[in-house]
C-alpha positions as CSV (number, residue, x, y, z in Angstrom):
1,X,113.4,-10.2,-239.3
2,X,113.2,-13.8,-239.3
3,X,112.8,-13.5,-235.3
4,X,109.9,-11.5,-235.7
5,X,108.4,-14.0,-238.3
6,X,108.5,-16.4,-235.7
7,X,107.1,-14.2,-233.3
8,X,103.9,-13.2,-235.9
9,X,103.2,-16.6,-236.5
10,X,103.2,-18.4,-233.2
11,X,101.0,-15.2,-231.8
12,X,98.2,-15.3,-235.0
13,X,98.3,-19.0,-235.5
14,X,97.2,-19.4,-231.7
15,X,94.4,-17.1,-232.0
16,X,92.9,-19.1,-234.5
17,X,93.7,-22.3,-232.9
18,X,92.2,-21.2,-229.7
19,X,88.6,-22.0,-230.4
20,X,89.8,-25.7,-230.2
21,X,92.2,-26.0,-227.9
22,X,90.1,-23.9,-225.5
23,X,87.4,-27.3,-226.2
24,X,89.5,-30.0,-226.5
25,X,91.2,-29.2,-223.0
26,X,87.7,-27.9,-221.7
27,X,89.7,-24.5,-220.4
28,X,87.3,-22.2,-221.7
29,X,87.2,-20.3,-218.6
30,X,91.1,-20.0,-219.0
31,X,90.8,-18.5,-222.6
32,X,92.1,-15.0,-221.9
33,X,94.6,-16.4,-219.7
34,X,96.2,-19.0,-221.7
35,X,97.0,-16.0,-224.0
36,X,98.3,-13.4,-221.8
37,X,100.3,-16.6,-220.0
38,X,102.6,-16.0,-223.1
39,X,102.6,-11.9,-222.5
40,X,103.4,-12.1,-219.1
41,X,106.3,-14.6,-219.7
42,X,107.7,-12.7,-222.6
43,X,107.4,-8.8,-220.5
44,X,110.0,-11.6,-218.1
45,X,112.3,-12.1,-220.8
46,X,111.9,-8.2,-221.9
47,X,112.9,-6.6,-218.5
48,X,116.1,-9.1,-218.0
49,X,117.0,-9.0,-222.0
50,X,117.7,-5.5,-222.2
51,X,120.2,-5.1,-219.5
52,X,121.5,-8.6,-220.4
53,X,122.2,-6.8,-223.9
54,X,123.8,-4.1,-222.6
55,X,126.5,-6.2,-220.4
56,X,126.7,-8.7,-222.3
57,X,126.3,-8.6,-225.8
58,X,123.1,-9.7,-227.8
59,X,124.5,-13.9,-228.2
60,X,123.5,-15.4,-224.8
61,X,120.1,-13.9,-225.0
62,X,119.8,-14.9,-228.4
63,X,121.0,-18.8,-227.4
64,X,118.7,-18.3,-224.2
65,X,115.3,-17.3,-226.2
66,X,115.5,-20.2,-228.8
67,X,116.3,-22.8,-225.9
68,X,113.4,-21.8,-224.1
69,X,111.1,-21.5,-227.0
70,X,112.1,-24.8,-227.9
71,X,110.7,-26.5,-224.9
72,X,107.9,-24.9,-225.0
73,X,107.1,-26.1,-228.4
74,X,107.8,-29.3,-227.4
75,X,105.9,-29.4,-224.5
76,X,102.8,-27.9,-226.3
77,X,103.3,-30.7,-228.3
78,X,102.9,-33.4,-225.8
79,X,100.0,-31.2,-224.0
80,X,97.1,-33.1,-222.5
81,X,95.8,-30.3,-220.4
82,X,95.5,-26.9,-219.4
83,X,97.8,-26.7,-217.2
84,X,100.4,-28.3,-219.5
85,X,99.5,-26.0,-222.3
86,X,99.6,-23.2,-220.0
87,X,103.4,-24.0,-218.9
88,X,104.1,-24.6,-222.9
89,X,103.2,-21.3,-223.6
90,X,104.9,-19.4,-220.5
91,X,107.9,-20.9,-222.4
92,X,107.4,-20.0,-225.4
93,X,106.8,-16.6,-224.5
94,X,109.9,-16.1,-222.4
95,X,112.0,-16.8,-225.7
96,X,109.7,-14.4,-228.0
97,X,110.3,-12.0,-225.0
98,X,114.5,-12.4,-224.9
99,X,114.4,-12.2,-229.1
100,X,111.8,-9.7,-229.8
101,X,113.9,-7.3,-227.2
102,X,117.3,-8.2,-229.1
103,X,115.5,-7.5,-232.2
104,X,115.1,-3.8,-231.4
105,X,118.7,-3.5,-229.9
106,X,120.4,-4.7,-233.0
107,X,118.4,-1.9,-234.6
108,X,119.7,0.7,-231.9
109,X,123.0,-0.9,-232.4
110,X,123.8,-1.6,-235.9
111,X,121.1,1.5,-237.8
112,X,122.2,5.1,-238.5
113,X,119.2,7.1,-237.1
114,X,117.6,8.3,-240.6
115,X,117.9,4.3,-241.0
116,X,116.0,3.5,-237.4
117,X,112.3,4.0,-239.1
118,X,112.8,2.1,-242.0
119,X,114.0,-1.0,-240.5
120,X,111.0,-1.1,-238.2
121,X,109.4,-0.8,-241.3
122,X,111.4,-4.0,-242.8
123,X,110.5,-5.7,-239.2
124,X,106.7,-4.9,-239.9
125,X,107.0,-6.3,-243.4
126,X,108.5,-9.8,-241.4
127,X,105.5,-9.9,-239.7
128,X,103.0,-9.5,-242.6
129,X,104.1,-12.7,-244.3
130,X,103.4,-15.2,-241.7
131,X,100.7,-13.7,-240.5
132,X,99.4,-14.2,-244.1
133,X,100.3,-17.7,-244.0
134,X,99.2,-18.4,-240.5
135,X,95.3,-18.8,-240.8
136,X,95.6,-20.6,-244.0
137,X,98.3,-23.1,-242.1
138,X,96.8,-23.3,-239.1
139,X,93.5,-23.2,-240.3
140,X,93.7,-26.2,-242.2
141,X,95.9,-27.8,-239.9
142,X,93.3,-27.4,-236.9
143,X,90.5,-28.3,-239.2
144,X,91.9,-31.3,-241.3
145,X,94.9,-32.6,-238.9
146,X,95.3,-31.5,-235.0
147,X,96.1,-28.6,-233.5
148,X,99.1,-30.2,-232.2
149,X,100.6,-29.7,-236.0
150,X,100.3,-25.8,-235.4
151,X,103.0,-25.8,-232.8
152,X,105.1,-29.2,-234.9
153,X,105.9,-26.6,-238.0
154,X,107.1,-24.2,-235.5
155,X,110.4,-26.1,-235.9
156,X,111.5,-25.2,-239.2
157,X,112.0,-21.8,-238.8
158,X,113.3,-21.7,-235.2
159,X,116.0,-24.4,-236.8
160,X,116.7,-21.6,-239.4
161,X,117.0,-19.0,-237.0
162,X,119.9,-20.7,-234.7
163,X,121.9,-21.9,-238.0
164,X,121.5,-17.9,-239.6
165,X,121.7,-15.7,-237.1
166,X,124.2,-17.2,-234.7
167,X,127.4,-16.6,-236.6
168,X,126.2,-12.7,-237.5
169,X,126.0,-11.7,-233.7
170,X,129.1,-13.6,-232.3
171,X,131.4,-10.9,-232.8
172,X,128.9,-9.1,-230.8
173,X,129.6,-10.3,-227.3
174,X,130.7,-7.8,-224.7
175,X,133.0,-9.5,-221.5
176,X,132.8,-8.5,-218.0
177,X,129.8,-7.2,-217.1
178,X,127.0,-9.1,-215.3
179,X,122.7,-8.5,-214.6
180,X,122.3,-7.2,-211.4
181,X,119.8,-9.4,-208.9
182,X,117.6,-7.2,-208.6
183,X,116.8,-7.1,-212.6
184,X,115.9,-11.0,-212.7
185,X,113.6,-10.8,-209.2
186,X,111.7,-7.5,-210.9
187,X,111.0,-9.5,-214.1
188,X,109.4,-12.2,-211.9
189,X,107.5,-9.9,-209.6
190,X,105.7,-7.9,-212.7
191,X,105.0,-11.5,-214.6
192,X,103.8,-12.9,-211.3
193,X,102.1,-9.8,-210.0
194,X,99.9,-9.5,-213.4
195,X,99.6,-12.6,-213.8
196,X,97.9,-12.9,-210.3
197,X,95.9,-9.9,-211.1
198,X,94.2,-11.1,-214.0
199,X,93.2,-14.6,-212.9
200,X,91.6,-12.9,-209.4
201,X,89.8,-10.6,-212.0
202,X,88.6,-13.6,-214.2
203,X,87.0,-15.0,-210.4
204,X,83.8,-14.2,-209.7
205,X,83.9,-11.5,-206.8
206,X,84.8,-12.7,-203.5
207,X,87.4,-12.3,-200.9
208,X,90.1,-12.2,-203.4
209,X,89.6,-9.1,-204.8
210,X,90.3,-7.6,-202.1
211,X,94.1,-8.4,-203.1
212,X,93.9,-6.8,-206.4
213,X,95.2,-3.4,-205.8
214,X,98.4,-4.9,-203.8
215,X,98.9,-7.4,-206.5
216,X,98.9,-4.9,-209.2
217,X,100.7,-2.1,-206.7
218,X,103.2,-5.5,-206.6
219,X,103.8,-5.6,-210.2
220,X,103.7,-1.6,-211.2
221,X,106.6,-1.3,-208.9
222,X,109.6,-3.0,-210.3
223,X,107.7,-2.6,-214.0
224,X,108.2,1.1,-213.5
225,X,111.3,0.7,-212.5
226,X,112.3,-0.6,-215.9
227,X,110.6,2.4,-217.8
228,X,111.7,6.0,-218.5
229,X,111.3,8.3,-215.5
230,X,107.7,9.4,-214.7
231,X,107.1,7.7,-218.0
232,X,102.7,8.0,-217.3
233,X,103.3,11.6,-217.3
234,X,104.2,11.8,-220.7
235,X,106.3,15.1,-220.0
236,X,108.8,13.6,-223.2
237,X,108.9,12.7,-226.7
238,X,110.2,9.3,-225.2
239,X,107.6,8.8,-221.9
240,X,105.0,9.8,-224.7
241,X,106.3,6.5,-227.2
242,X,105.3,4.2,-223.9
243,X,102.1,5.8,-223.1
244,X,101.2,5.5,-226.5
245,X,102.4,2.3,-227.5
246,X,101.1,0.5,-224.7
247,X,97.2,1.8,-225.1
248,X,98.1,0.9,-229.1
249,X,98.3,-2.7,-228.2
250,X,95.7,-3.0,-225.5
251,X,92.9,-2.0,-227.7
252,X,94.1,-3.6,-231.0
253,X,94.6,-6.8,-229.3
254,X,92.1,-6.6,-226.8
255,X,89.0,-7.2,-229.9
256,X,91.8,-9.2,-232.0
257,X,92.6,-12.3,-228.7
258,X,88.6,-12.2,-228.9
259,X,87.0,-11.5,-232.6
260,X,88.0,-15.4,-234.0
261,X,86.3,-16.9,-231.0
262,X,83.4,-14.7,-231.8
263,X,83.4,-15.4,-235.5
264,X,83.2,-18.9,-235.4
265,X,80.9,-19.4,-232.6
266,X,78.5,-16.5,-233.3
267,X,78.9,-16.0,-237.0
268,X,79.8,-19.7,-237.8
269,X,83.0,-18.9,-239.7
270,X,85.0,-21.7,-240.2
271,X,89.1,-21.4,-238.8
272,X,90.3,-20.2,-241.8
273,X,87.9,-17.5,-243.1
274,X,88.1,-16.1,-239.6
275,X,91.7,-16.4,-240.1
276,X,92.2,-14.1,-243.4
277,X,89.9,-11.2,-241.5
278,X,92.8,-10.6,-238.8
279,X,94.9,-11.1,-242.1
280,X,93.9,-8.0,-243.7
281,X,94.7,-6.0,-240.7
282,X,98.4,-7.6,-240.9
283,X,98.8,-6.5,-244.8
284,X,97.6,-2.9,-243.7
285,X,99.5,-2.7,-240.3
286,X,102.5,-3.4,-242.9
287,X,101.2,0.0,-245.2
288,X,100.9,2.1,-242.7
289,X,104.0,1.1,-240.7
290,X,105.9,1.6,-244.7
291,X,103.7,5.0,-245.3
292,X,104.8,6.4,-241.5
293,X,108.6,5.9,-242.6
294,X,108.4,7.9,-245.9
295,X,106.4,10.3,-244.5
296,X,108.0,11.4,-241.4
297,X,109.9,14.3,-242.9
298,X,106.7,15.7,-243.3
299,X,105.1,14.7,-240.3
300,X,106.3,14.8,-237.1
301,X,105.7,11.7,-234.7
302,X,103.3,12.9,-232.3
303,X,100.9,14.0,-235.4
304,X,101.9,10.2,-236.8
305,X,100.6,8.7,-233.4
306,X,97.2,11.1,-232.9
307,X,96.8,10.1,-236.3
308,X,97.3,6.5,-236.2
309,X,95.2,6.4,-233.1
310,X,92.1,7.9,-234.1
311,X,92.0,5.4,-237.5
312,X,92.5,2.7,-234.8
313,X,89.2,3.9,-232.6
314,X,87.3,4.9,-235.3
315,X,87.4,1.0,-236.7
316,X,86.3,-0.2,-233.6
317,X,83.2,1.7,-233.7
318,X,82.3,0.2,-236.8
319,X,83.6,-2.9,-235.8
320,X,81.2,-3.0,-232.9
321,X,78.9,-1.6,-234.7
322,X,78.8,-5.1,-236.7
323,X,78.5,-7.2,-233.7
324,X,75.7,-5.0,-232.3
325,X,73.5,-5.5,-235.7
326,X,73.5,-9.2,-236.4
327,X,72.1,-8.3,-239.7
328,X,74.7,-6.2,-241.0
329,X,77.2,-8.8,-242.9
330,X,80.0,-10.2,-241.0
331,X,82.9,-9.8,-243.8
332,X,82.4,-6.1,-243.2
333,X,85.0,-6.7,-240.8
334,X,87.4,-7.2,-243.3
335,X,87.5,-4.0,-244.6
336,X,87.2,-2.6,-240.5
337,X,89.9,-4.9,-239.1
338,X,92.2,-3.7,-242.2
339,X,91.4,-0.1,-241.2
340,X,92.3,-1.1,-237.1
341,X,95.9,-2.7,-238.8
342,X,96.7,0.9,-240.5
343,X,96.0,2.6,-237.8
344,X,98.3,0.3,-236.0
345,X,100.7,0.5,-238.4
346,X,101.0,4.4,-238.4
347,X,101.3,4.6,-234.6
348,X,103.5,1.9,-233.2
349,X,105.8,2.7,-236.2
350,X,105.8,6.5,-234.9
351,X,106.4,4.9,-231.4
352,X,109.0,3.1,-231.5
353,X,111.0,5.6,-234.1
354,X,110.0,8.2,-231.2
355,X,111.4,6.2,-228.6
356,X,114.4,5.0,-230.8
357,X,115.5,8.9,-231.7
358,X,115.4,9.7,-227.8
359,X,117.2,6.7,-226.5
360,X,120.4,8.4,-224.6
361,X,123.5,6.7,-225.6
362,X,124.4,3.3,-223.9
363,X,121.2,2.6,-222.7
364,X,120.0,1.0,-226.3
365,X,119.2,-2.0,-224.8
366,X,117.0,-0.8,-222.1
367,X,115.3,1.4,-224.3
368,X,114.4,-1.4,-226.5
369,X,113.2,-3.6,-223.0
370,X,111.2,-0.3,-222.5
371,X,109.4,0.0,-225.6
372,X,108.8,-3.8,-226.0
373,X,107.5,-3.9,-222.1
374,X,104.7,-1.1,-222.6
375,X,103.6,-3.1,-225.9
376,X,103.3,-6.3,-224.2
377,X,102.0,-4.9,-221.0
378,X,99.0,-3.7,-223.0
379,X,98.7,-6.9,-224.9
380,X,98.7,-9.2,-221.9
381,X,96.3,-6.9,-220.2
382,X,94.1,-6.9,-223.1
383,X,94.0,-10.8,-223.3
384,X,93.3,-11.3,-219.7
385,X,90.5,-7.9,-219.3
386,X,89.0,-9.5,-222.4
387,X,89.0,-12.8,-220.2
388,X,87.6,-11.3,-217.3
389,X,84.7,-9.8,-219.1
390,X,84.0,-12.7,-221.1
391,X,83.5,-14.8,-217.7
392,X,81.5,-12.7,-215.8
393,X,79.2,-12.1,-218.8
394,X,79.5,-16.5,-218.5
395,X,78.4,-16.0,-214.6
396,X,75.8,-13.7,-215.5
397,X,74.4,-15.5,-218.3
398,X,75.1,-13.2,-221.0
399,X,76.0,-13.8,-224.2
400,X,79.2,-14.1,-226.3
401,X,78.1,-11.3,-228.2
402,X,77.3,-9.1,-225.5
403,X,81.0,-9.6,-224.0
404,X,82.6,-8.8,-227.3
405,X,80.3,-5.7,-227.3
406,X,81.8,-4.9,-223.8
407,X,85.5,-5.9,-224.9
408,X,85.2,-3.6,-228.1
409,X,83.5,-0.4,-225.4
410,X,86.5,-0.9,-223.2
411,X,88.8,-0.2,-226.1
412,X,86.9,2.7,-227.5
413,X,87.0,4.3,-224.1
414,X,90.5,3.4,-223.9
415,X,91.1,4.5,-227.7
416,X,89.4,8.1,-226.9
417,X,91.1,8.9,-223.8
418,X,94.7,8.5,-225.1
419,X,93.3,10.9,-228.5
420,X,92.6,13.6,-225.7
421,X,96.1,13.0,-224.0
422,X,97.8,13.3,-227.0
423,X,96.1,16.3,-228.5
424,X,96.6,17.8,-224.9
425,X,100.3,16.7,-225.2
426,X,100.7,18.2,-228.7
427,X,99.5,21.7,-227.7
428,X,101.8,22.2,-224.7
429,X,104.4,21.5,-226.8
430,X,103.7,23.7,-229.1
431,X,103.5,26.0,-226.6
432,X,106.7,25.3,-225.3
433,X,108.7,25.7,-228.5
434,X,106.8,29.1,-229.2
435,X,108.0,30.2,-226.2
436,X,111.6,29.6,-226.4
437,X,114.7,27.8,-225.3
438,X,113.8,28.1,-221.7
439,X,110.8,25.6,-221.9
440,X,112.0,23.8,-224.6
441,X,110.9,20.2,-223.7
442,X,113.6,17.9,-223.1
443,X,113.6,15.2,-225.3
């Protein structure tokens, strides 16, 4: 839990802060980028944690993530320039990669499976609390102090994290088994390949992007490699927990990286108020995460996720709706973001207990690399799409407010399509069941 504290409130406190840092280092063009830098560094630490878990034992990842995430704070610190910050952040989002895939394997590990649902539920309520404090902190750091301080109080809980959980996982540690090669040169190809993809995207269009579909061929490769068999065709109860999950996160983060920026330069918000509207969506994310555990004797998860989903596309309607008509107050979004958070809630929730439930024994650990991958993979697409629009609005002289109207279409579309797959999904397997053990889907 306290790992995914740390993890909630590096991620919101950066979105707030990003407005000014984006100024101060005059990387404004870089603004979806310097957010999915951390993504694509973490979705490295994911696809070599899991297997790292497995032959190892969860202690060396654990030592690994809080080294790295060290530097990185430390270097953020010192940060003069992009380029700096950039690096800063690559390394602090290797560690949250390494910790927040350890997190999920101590569940498989240490949880009975009635327990699995509820202790992502106790890992949802870790995030709500400094994602509560975050805006207010960093808020008021950024507006008072320097947002330098954002990254300084970062300390205290990493400090408390090595000094806590270190002597609970030592017994933990597994001898003799090593990561093959091939596991540490795929994590570097899909960080690299994306990573590559998204900054030709943010370009204007020229002769480099005619590179785009073998740099993201590049990174799909190995990245598939690390995900359940044929996962995209959603044939199982555990391919259908990544194609869902990863969606979940593209279009919840893909208007959440932007909306801030939007609020205080559009709607003249100041960092803090702008702050406590992505708060509300963090207190409901934690409801519906809490209501999906109690209620999944009643429900099954695919119902939970078709669910969760369509209270996730039906707030960004409204929520472009109140971009599109300047007149229509702006703290309508706090009732609309709260409304995206339990939708969130509900279907990562049902997710991750789908994909938990299915996980064939021994491969806990890269189940857990799978299910954080497809999260991360949406969110790090989301931030550097949401980029890429954002600029060539820039380059075409749009407005801010017509990118954020393009950003929140993209999810809709996005939001609507994976409604229709799921409901698809939903009646062949009802089919399947009514038609007996012979095309009984394999879980």
């Amino acid at each position: 839990m306290l790992i995914t504290a740390m993890h909630a409130f590096d991620e919101l406190v950066l979105v707030i802060a990003l407005p000014r840092i984006s100024t101060e280092l005059h990387s404004q063009a870089w603004y979806g980028l310097i957010i999915a830098s951390y993504i694509l560094a973490s979705i490295a630490g994911m696809t070599w944690a899991g297997k790292r878990i497995d032959a190892r034992g969860p202690l060396p990842v654990f030592l690994l993530a809080m080294t790295s995430f060290a530097l990185g704070l430390v270097l953020a610190v010192l940060a003069q320039n992009t380029l700096t910050f950039v690096i800063a952040r690559m390394l602090q989002g290797l560690g949250g990669g390494l910790g927040w895939t350890m997190a999920f394997a101590l569940i498989n590990l240490l949880c009975e499976p009635k327990q699995k649902s509820r202790a992502i539920a106790a890992m949802d309520i870790a995030w709500v609390v400094p994602s509560l404090l975050a805006p207010s902190i960093g808020g008021w750091l950024v507006d008072h102090m320097h947002w330098h301080w954002i990254f300084v109080v970062q300390f205290i809980p990493l400090s408390l994290a090595l000094l806590l959980i270190t002597p609970r996982i030592r017994h933990m540690g597994k001898s003799g088994g090593t990561t093959p090669w091939h596991v540490v040169s795929d994590a570097i190809r899909i960080a690299a390949g994306v990573g590559f993809f998204l900054y030709i995207l943010s370009t204007p269009p020229g002769l480099l992007w005619w590179l785009l579909l073998p740099t993201f061929l590049v990174s799909m490769a190995p990245f598939n490699r690390h995900m359940p068999e044929q996962w995209w065709r959603a044939r199982s109860s555990l391919s259908i927990a990544m194609v869902v999950a990863m969606p979940a996160f593209l279009v919840f983060y893909g208007m959440e990286a932007f909306l801030p920026l939007y609020l205080i330069e559009v709607r003249d918000l100041s960092s803090i108020t702008a702050g406590l509207i992505l708060s509300t969506a963090s207190v409901s994310w934690m409801l519906g995460s809490i209501a999906q555990s109690r209620l999944q004797y009643r429900f099954n998860e695919h119902q939970a996720m078709l669910a969760g989903f369509m209270l996730l596309t039906g707030s960004l309607l409204l929520q472009g709706l109140i971009i599109n008509q300047q007149e229509l107050s702006v703290y309508w979004s706090y009732p609309v973001w709260a409304l995206a958070g339990l939708g969130m809630g509900i279907t990562f929730n049902a997710a991750r207990t789908s994909a938990l439930h299915n996980t064939p024994q021994n491969q806990e650990g890269a189940v857990a690399t799978s299910i954080s991958l497809a999260a991360n993979m949406g969110i790090g697409i989301a931030a550097g799409v949401g980029g890429a629009i954002k600029n060539h609005f820039h380059f075409l002289g749009g407005s801010l407010s017509d990118a954020m109207l393009a950003i929140d279409l993209f999810s809709v579309v996005t939001g609507l399509a994976v409604i229709v797959l799921l409901a698809l999904r939903m009646r062949s397997f009802a089919r399947a069941q009514a038609a007996g053990p012979r095309l009984r889907i394999a879980n």
